[in-house]
N, C-alpha and C positions, 0 to 999 in steps of 0.2 A: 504494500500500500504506500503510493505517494503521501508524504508529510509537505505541508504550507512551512513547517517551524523549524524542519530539519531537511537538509538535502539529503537525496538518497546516495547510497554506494557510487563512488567513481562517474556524478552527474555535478557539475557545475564547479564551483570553487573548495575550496580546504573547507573545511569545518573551522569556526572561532577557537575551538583550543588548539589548531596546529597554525594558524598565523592571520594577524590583523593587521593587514597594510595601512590599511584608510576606512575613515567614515562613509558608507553608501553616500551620503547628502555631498562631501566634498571631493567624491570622487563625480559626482553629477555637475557639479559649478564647475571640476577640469572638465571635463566632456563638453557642456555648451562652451566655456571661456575658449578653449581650445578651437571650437568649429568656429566660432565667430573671428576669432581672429584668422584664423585660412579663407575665409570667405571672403574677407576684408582687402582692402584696397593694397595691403602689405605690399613690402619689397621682397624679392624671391633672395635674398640674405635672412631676412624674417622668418621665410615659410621654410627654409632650411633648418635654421637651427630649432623650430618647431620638428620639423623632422626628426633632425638628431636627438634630440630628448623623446621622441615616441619611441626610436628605435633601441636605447637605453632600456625604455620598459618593456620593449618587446625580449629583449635579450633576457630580461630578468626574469620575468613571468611567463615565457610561453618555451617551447620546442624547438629547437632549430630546424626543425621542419616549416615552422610555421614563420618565424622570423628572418630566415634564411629568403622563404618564400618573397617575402613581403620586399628585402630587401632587394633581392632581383627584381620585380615588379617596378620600386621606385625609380634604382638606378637606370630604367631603360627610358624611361619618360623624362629623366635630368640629363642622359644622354640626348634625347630628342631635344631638352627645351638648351642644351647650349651648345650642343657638338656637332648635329645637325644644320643649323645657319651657316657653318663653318665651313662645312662640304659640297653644302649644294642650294644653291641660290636660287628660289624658284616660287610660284604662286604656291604649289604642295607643300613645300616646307614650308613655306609661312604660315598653311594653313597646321601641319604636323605640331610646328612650335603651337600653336593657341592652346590646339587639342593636349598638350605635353604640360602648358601652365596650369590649364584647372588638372588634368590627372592627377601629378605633382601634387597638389595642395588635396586632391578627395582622397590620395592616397591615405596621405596623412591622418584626415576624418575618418577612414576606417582603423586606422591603426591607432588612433585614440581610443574608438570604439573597444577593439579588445581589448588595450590597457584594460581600462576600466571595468572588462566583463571581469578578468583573469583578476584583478587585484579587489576586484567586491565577495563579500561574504554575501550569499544567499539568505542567509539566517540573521545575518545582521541589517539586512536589508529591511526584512518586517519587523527589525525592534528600532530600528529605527521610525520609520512609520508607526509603530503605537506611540512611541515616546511624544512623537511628534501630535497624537490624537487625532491621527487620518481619520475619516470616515468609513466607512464599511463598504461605500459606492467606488471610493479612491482605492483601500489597499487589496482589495481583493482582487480583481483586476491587474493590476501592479505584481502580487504576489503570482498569479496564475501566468501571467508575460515572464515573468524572471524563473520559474519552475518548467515549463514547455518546452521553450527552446534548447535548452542544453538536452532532456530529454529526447526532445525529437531529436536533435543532433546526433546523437547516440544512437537511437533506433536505426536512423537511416544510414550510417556507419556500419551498422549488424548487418543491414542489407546486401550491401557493397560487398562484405568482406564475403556473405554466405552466399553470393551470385558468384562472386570471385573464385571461391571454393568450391563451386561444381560445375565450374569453365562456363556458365554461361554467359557473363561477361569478361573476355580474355584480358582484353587491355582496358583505359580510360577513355581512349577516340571511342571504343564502340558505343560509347554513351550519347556522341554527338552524330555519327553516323549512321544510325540507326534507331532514331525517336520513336518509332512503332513499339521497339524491341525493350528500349528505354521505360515507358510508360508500362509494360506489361510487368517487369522485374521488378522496376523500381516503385514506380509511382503509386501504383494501385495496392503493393505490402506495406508501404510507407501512409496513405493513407487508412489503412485498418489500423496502423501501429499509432498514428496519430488519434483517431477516433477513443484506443484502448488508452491511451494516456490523459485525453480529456476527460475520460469517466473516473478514471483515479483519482484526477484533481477535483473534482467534483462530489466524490465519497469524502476526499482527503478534507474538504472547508463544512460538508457537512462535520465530521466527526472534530473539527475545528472549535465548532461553534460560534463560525463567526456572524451567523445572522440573529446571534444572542444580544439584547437591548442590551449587559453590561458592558462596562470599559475593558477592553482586553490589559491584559499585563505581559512583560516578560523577561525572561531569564537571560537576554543576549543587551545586558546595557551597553552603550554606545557612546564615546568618548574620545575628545578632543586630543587625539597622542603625534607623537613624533612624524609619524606619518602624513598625517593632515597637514602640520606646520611645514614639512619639506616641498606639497602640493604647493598651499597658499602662496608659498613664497614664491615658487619660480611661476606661477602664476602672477605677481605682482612683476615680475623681473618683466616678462611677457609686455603685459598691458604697459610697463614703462617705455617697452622699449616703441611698443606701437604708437601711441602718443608724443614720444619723444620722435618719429618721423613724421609724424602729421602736420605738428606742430611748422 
């Protein structure tokens, strides 16, 4: 049974007693401070060293599968936005570079995005939200978004690996070449798998009780530590320096 209060087995982030990076709330003010500034009118010296600092906590928090990934991904787009003008002087390249400046910077926006998944507590995410005295409309919701995903992730991981295991998907191209074959393996076990994990979460808020008229309470207090203060700050470094070029 899906628990709201507890992640389950090898589904989303550590559990609070094996590490507290950050506050869910100040891990969500890097996540928007961070998008707004890529979005922003920035100098690609700016969105760079944005970069560098994502790829810091990519390195820290994730797989070198995953961070390795990302980092190939970026460098081929910072290749396009300064290496490219270089070589070949042309309407395409100019258009190459535009396409290369916003990639470059959404890059970045998704690699915020996992920071922040990989360094949040699931658990601390709902004591956060009572502390806070969300409503019942708000964190349910919230809790059921932050509980699915990594689930489904995982589900359809199983898929992969057990279509992989009885050869009927050989390689990864066969997934793109082949969408008929696609939808039959993957889509349609992926969909029952999704349906059997919305009914869990769905036992899991009954047995919760959270459409109980009391105030919830909980065991996962939440608190301003080292972590937060290392955000904030290079958060302020950020905003100074963007300010400081506007200016």
């Amino acid at each position: 049974m899906v628990s709201l209060g507890h992640p389950p087995d090898g589904v989303g982030s550590a559990s609070a007693n094996q590490r507290h990076i950050a506050d869910p709330r100040t891990l969500t003010l890097m996540f928007i401070v961070v998008n707004v500034l890529l979005t922003s009118n920035g100098s690609s010296e700016f969105a760079l060293a944005i970069n560098a600092l994502i790829s810091i906590g990519l390195v820290l928090l994730t797989s070198p599968k995953i961070w390795l990934s990302w980092a190939v991904f970026i460098l081929f787009w910072l290749s396009c936005l300064y290496l490219l003008p270089l070589v070949w002087e042309s309407s395409v390249s100019a258009f190459l570079v535009f396409i290369a400046f916003w990639m470059f910077r959404f890059s970045g926006i998704f690699g915020i995005a996992v920071v922040a998944f990989q360094a949040a507590d699931i658990s601390r995410i709902g004591a956060a939200l009572t502390q806070m005295r969300a409503p019942t409309f708000v964190y349910v919701p919230i809790m059921v978004v932050v509980r699915f995903f990594p689930m489904a992730l995982q589900e359809f991981t199983a898929i992969v690996e057990a279509m992989k295991l009885r050869n009927l998907i050989p390689r990864t191209s066969t997934l793109l070449f082949h969408p008929l074959r696609t939808a039959e393996y993957l889509i349609i076990p992926f969909l029952a798998s999704a349906a059997r994990i919305a009914d869990n979460l769905s036992a899991a808020v009954i047995m919760k009780g959270l459409g109980a008229q009391k105030q919830r309470s909980t065991t996962w207090p939440t608190h301003f530590g080292l972590g937060d203060a290392l955000i904030i700050f290079i958060l302020i470094v950020l905003l100074s320096w963007r300010i400081w070029e506007a200016v």
